[in-house]
N, C-alpha and C positions, 0 to 999 in steps of 0.2 A: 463499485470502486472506480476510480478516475481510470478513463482512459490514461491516461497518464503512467499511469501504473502496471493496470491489465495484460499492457501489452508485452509484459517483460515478466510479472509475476505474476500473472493470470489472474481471473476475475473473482478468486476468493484470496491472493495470495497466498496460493499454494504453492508457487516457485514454479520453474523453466527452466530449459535448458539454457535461457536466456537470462535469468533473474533470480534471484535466489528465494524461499520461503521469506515471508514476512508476517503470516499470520498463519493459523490462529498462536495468539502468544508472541504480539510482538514485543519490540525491545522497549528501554525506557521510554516516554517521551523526550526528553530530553536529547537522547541518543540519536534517534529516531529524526529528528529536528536538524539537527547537526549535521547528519549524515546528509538528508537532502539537501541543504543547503550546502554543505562542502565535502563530497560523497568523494572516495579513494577508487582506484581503480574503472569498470570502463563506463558508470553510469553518470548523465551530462548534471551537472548541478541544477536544483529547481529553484531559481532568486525567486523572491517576493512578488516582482513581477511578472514574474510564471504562474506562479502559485503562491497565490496570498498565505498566510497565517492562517485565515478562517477555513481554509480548505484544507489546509494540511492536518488542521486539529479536526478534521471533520473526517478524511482518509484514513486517522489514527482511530476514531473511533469508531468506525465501521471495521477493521483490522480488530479493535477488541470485541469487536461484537459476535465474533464469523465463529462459530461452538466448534472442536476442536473435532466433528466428526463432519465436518459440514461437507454438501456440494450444490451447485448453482442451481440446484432444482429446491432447495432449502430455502433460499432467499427469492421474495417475492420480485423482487426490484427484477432480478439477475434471470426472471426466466419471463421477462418481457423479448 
């Protein structure tokens, strides 16, 4: 997952004391979309020039991929 992310919803988006759960079972895409780009409360907005499109749909789909038991020893990426 994007650093980006990670550091506030941890590297499966599990949530933090920082960030709230995002996965596994995230929200719509749509929602999900919306939200970063014009997010409520204390998280900064990610414009397009932050975060294209293609990576946001790509964060979305590693977020549906994370199996609802998971932990970073599960993903190969995640235990480099």
């Amino acid at each position: 997952m994007s650093s980006y992310c990670s550091a506030c919803h941890g590297t499966l988006g599990q949530g933090s004391t920082a960030g709230a759960r995002i996965a596994p079972r995230p929200i719509a895409f749509p929602a999900f979309q919306k939200y970063l780009r014009q997010p409520t409360g204390q998280m900064v907005p990610y414009t397009r020039t932050v975060l294209s499109d293609r990576d946001l749909a790509d964060i979305y789909a590693f977020l549906r991929s994370v199996p609802v038991s998971a932990s970073s020893k599960d993903i190969p990426l995640l235990r480099q």
